[in-house]
C-alpha positions in Angstrom: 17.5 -11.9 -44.3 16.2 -11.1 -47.9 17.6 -8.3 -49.3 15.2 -5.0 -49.6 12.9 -4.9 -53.0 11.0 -2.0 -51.8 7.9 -1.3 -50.0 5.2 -3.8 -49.7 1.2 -2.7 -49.5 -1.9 -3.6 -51.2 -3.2 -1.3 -53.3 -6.8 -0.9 -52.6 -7.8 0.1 -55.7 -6.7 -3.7 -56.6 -10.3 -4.2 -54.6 -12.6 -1.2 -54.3 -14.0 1.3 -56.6 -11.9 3.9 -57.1 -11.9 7.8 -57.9 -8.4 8.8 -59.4 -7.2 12.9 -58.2 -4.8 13.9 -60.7 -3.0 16.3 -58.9 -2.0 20.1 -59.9 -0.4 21.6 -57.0 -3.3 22.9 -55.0 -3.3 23.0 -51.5 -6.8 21.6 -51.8 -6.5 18.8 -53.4 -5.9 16.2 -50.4 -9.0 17.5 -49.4 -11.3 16.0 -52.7 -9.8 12.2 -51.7 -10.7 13.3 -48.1 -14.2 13.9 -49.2 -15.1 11.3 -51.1 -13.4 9.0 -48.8 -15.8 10.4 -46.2 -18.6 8.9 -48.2 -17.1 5.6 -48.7 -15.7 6.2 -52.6 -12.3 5.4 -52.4 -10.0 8.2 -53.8 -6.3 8.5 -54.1 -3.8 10.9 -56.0 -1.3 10.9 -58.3 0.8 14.0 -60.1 -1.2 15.4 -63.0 1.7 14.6 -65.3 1.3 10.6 -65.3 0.9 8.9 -68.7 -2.6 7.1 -68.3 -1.5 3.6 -69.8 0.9 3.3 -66.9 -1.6 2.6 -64.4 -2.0 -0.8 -63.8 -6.0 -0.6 -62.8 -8.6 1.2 -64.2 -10.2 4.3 -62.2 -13.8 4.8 -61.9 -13.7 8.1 -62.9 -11.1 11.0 -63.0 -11.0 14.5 -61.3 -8.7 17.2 -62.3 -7.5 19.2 -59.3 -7.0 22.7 -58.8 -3.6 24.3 -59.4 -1.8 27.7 -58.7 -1.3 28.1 -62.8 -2.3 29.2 -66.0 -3.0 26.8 -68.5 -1.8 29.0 -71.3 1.8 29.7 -69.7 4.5 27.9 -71.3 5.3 25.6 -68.5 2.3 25.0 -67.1 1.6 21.3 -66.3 -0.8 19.4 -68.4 -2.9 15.8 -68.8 -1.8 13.1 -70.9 -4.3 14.3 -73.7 -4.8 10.2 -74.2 -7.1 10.6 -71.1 -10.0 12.2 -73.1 -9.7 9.1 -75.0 -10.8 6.8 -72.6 -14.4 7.2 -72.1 -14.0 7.8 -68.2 -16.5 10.4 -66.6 -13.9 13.4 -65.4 -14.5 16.0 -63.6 -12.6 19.2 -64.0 -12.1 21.8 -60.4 -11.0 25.2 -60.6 -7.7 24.8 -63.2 -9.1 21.4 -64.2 -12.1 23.0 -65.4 -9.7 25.4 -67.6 -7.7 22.5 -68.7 -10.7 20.6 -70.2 -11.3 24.0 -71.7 -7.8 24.2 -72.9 -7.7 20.6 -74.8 -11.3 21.4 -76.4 -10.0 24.8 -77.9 -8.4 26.7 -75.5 -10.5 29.6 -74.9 -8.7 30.1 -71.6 -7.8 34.0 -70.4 -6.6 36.6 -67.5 -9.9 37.3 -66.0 -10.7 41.1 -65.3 -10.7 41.0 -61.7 -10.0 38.0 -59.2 -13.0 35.6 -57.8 -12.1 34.9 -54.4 -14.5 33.8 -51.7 -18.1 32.8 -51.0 -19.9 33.6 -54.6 -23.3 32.8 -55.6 -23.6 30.6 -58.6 -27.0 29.4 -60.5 -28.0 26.4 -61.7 -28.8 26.2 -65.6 -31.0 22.9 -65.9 -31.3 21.8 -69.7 -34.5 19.8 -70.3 -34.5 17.1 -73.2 -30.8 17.3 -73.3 -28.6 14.4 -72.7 -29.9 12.3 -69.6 -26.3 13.0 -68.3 -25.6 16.7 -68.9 -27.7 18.0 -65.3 -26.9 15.3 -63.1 -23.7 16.6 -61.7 -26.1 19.1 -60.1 -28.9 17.2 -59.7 -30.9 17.6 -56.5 -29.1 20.8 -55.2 -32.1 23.7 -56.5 -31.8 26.7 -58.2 -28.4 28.0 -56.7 -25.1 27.3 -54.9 -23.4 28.8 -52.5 -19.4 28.1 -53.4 -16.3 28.7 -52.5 -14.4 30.3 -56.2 -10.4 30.9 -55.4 -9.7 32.1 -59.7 -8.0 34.5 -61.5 -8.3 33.4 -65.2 -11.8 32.0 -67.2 -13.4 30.9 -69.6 -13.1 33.4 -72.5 -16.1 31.4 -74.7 -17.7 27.9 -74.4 -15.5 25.3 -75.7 -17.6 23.7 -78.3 -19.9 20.8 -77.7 -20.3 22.1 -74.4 -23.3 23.3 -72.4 -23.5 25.9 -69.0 -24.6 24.3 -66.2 -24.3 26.8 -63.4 -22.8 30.5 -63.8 -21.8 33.7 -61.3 -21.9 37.6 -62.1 -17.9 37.1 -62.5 -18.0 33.9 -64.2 -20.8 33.0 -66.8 -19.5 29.5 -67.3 -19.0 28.2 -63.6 -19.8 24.7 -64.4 -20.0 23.1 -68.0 -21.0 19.5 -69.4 -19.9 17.9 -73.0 -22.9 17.6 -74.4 -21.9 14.1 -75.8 -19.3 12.5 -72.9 -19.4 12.3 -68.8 -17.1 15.2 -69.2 -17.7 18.0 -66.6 -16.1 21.3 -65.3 -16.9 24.0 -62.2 -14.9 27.0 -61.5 -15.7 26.7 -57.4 -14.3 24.4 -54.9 -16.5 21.6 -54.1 -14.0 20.2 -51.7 -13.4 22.8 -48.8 -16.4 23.5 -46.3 -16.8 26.7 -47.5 -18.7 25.2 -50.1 -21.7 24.0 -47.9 -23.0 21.2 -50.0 -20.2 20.4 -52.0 -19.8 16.6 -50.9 -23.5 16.2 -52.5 -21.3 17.7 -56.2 -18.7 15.1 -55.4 -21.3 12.7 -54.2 -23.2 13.0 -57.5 -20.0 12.6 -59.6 -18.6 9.7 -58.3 -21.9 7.5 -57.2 -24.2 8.7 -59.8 -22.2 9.4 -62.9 -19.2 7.3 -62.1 -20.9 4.3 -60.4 -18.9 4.0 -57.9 -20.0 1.3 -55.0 -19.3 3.0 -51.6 -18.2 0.3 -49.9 -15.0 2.4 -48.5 -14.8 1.3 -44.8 -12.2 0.6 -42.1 -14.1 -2.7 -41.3 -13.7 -3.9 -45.0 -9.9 -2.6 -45.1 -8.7 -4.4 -42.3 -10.3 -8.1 -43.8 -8.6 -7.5 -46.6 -5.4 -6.5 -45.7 -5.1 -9.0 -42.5 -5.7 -11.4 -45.6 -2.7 -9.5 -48.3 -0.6 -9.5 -44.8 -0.8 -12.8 -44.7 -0.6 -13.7 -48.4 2.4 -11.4 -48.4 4.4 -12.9 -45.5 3.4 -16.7 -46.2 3.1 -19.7 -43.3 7.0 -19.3 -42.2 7.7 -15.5 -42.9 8.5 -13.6 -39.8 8.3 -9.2 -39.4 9.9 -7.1 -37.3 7.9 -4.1 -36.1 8.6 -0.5 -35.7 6.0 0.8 -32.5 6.7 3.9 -30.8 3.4 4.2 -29.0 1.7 6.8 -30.9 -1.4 5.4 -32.9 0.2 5.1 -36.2 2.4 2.2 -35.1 0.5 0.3 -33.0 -2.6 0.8 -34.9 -0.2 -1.1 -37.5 1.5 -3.2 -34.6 -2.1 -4.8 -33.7 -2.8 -5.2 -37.1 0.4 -7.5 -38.0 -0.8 -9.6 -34.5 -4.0 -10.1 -35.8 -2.5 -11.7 -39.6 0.6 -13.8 -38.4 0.2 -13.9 -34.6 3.5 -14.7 -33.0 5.3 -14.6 -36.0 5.4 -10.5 -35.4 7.9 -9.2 -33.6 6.9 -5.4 -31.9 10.6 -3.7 -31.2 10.9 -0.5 -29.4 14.6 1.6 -30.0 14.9 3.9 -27.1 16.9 6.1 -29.2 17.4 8.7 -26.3 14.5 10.9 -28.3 11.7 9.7 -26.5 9.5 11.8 -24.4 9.3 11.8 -20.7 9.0 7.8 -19.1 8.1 6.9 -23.2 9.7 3.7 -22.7 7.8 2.3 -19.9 4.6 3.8 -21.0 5.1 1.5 -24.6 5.9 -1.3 -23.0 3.0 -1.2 -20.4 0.4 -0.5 -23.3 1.1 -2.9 -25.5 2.3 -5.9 -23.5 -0.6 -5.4 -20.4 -3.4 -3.6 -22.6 -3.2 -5.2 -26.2 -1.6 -8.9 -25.9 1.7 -7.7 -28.1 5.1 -9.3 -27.0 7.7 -6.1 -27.5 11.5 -5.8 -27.1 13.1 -3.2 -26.0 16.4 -1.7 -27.5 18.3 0.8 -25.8 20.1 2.4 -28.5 19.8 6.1 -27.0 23.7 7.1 -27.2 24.3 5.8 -30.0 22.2 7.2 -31.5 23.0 10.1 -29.8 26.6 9.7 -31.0 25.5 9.8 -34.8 23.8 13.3 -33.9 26.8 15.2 -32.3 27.4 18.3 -34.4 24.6 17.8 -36.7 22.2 20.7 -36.6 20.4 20.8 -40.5 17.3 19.5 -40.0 17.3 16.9 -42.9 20.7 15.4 -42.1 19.4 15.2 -38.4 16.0 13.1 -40.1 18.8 10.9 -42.1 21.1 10.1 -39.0 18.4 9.0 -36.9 16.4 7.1 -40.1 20.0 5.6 -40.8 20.6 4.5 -37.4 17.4 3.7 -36.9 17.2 1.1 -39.7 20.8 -0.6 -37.9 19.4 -1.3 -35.0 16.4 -2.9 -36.6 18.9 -5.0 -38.9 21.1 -6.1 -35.7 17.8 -7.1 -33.8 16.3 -9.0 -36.5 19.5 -11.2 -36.6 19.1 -11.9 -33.0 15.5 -13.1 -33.6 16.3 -15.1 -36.1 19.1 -16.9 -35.1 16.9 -17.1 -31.9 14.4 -18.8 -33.5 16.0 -21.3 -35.7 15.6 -24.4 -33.8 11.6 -23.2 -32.5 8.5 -23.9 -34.5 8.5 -20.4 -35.9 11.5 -20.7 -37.8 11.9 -18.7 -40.6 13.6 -15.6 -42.1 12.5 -12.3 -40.7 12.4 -10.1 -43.9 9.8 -7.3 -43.4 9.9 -4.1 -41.4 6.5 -2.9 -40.3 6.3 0.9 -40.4 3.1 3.2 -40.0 3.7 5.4 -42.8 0.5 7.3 -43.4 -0.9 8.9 -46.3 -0.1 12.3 -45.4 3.6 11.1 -44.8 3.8 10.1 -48.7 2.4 13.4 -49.7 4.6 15.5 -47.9 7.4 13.8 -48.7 6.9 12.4 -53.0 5.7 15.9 -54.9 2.3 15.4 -56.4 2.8 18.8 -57.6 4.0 18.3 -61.1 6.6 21.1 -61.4 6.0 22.1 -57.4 9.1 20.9 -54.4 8.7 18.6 -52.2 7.7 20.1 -48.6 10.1 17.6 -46.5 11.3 13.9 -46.0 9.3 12.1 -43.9 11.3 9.9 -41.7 9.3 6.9 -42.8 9.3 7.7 -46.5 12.2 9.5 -47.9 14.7 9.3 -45.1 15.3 5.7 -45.2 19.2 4.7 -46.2 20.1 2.8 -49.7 21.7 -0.1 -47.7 18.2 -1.6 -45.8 18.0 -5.1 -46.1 14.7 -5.2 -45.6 11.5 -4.8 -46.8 8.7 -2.6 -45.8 5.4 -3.3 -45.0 3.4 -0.4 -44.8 -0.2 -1.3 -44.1 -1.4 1.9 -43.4 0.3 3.8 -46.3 -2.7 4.9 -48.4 -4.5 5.9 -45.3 -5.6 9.3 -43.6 -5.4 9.9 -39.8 -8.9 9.8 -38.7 -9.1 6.5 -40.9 -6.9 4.7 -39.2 -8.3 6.3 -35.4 -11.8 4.3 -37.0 -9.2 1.2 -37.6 -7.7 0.9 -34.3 -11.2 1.3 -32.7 -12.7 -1.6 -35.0 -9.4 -3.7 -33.7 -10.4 -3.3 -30.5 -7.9 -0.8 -29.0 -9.2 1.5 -26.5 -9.9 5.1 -27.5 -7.1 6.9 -25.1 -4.9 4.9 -27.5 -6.3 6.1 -30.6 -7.3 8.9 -29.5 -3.6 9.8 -28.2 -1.6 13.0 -29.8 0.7 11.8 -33.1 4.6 11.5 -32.2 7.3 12.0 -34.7 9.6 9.0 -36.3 12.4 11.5 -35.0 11.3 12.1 -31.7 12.5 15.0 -29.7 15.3 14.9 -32.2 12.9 17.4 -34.5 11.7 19.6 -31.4 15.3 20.4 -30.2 16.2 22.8 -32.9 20.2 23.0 -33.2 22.7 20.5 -32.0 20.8 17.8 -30.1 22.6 16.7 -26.6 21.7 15.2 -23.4 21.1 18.4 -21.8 19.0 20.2 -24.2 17.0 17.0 -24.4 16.1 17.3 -20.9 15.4 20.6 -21.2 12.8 19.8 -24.0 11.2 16.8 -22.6 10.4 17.9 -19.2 9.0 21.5 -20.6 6.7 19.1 -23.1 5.4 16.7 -19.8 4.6 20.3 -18.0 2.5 21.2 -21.2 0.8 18.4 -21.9 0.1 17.4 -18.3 -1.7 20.8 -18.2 -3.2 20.4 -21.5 -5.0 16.8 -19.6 -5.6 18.6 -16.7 -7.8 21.4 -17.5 -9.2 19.0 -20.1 -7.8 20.4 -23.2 -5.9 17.4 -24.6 -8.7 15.9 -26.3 -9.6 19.3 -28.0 -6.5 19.8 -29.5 -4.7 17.3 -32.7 -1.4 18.2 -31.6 0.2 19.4 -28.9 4.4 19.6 -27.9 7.0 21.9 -27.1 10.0 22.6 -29.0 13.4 24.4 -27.8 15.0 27.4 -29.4 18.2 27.8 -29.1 18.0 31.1 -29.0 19.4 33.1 -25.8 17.0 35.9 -24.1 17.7 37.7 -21.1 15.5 36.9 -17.6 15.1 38.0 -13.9 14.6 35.3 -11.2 15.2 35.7 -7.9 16.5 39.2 -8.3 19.3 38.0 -10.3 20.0 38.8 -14.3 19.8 35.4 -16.4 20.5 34.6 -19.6 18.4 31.3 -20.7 16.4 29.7 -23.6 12.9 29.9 -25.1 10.4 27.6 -25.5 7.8 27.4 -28.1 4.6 25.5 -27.5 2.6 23.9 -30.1 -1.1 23.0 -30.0 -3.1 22.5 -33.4 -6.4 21.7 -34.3 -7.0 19.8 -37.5 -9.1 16.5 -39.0 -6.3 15.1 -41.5 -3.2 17.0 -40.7 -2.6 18.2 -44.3 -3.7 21.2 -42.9 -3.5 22.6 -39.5 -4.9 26.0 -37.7 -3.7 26.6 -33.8 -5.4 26.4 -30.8 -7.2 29.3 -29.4 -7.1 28.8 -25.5 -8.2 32.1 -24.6 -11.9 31.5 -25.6 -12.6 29.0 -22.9 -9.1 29.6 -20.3 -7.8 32.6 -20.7 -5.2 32.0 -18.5 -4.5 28.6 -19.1 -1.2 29.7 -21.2 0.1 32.3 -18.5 0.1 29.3 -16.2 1.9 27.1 -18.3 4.3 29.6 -19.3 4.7 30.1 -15.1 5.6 26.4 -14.5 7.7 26.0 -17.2 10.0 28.8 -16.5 10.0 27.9 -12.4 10.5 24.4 -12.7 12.9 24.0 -15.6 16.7 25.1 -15.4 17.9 27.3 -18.9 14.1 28.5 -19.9 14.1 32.3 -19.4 10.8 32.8 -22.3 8.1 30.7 -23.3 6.2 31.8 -26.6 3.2 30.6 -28.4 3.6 29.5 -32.1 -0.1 30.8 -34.0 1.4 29.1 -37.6 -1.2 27.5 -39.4 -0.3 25.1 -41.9 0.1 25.8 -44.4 2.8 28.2 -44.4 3.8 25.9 -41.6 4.6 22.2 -41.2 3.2 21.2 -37.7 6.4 20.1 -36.3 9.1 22.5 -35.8 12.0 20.6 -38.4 
């Protein structure tokens, strides 16, 4: 096998159009990639404190995200001042407005009083000015209703700057250089509490930036089946990571469709699955989508490597180290395997479905900000892999790659089907994992989810699980005092999983959770309490470690 040289994945903006987010630290600025992926403008992020002659490719256009600073603190984060250099239309948002403001003159301040909310801004038009100065809010009226989230401003114009828009609170809302595509608005185009903020992002990135919108799944997967196959060459062989959950075989019938029989779909039963996981894999993708898979039952060893180990990021490195083993020993065995067959050749890639959420979370975009977790398929992979990873759907969002798999042809209760984590059950038994509280777990998570499908509420919620707590309560059945465990249920709502709000079931079945709670303390041995997690994210991460 070749030794590991790092991850492997096309960049697409090698081959579309593309909007560069430099990234502040809000927790809105996924959300202005989401946007403008939404109208075909391909977007990605990077930390606000990149040097702009590193990057290999050159953007479109740039936007400046939000931040939770103040641009005249001493350690507050700034651009590479080169960037104003470039002659690249930027747009500023919230403290990327103030940090344009900041390198023309710094006439940045504490405001009075906070701007927080829906806010009513105008729209100053300037007639016989520079063609470019009113077209970021060209088309939208007299006024704009925003969302403004700001506690410092604009103490004076920066010179050889204009006002386009302006609130009671803040006079200079939205500014234009008078000379260069430079622009800056104090509100949030991104969130949907600015109604028609896409058309502000829509006017920045097609009409000043000229940026093609030719951003679709159908165009994605031509050109990567093509990289794939570039990548891997006529004899290269890969290995693939599938678990069942739409990440990885969205990515698993992805590989099929570059290199055919050359891919290699492996399932490790690590003993973290859910209830009859196993089977269910095998069935889908050997009967439903034409994948040949192999099976590795690797569930006490795995088990093994977890005994004693209740810190939730050595639990994520055990079962990524492990994890990576097993690959490594059944690689061998296909290769040796295929030595003397046509397909010869060395198997040297690992196929993961590492999203684009997964490398957010896990690499801080955030400039001076901490990274939220390790993703199992990003940070928690050990320094002795020997092979490399192929990560096709890296740079991509969750509803993106639901529209993939549906172009590939997979059916919908596939794509459509609830995400499971990397660590399995191994995350959702908080505390030492063993056999027993694994059972305990699993079956409480097929009672809640089998309800969920049954009083068709599966496809209404993103997420759904059930997590133990290792946490004692005292309980009554049959007349007799007992002294079990609690289990929280789980069951989000959200388009891109960056951020997450829970599932209100009492609008529609009010009693849907009393009757969950009823079977799940009946028919499961060691559950005394069953409570409801109402944590939006953020301040929560959707899984429980």
């Amino acid at each position: 096998m070749a030794p590991n040289v790092g991850s492997a994945c096309e960049p697409p903006n090698r081959t579309f159009d593309t909007i560069l987010v430099l990234d502040f630290g809000s927790q809105y600025s996924h959300l202005i990639t989401r946007r403008l992926r939404d109208i075909h403008v391909y977007s990605e992020l990077q930390p606000c404190t990149i040097n702009i002659a590193d990057l290999s490719w050159k953007p479109k256009g740039i936007i400046l995200s939000g931040g939770p600073y103040s641009v005249y603190d001493k350690d507050a984060p700034h651009v590479d001042p080169a960037l104003f250099d470039q002659g690249l239309p930027i747009l500023g948002i919230c403290y990327g407005m103030q940090e344009i403001a900041w390198h023309f003159g710094k006439h940045v301040l504490a405001g009075d009083k906070r701007e927080y909310g829906h806010v009513k801004v105008d729209i100053i038009k300037h007639k016989g000015a520079h063609v470019h100065v009113d077209r970021l809010l060209q088309g939208l009226g007299d006024g704009l209703e925003v969302f403004m989230s700001h506690g410092d401003k604009l103490g004076q114009m920066p010179s050889a700057f204009c006002t386009v828009a302006a609130s009671s609170n803040a006079p200079f809302a939205g500014i234009v250089h008078h000379e260069m595509p430079i622009f800056g608005v104090q509100f949030h185009p991104e969130v949907t509490h600015t109604p028609r903020g896409k058309d502000v992002l829509k006017n920045f990135a097609v009409d000043i930036c000229g940026a093609r919108q030719h951003w679709t799944m159908e165009e994605f997967a031509t050109k990567e089946i093509e990289h794939i196959r570039t990548l891997v060459g006529d004899k290269g062989q890969v290995i693939g990571a599938v678990s069942g959950g739409v990440d990885s075989t969205v990515a698993a019938k992805l590989m099929d469709a570059a290199i055919g029989d050359r891919f290699h779909a492996v399932l490790i039963d690590n003993g973290l699955l859910r209830k009859d996981e196993a089977r269910s894999v095998q069935e889908t993708l050997t009967e439903h989508l034409g994948i040949r898979l192999t099976v590795v039952d690797a569930s006490q060893r795995f088990l093994a490597d977890l005994r004693g180990v209740t810190d939730p990021e050595k639990k994520r490195k055990a079962i990524g180290s492990r994890f990576i083993r097993e690959f490594q020993d059944k690689a061998r065995e296909l290769e040796i395997a295929a030595a003397n067959s046509p397909k010869a050749g060395d198997i040297e890639w690992l196929l993961q479905g590492t999203l684009y959420p997964d490398v957010i979370e896990s690499i801080s975009f955030k400039g001076p900000s901490q990274t939220i977790k390790t993703h199992h398929n990003v940070g928690g992979l050990p320094s002795f892999l020997q092979l490399r990873l192929i990560e096709p759907l890296r740079l991509l969002f969750k509803d993106e790659v639901r529209v993939l798999g549906t172009q590939l042809g997979i059916d919908e209760s596939l794509v459509w089907r609830h995400p499971f984590p990397g660590p399995g059950l191994g995350i959702r038994v908080l505390g030492e994992v063993t056999e027993q509280q694994l059972k305990i777990a699993r079956e409480a998570d097929h009672i809640f989810i089998s309800e969920l499908r049954a009083h068709g509420l599966y496809g209404k919620t993103s997420q759904a699980f059930a997590a133990l707590i290792p946490t004692r309560a005292v309980g009554v059945m049959g007349d007799k005092r007992v002294y079990g465990q609690m289990i929280s249920l789980r069951a989000v709502a959200t388009s891109d999983f960056m951020t997450a709000s829970r599932c209100n079931f009492d609008i529609e079945h009010r009693d849907f959770l009393d009757h969950v709670s009823s079977r799940i303390t009946n028919e499961v041995d060691g559950v005394t309490r069953v409570l409801y997690d109402v944590t939006s994210k953020p301040p929560g991460t959707i899984e429980m470690e």
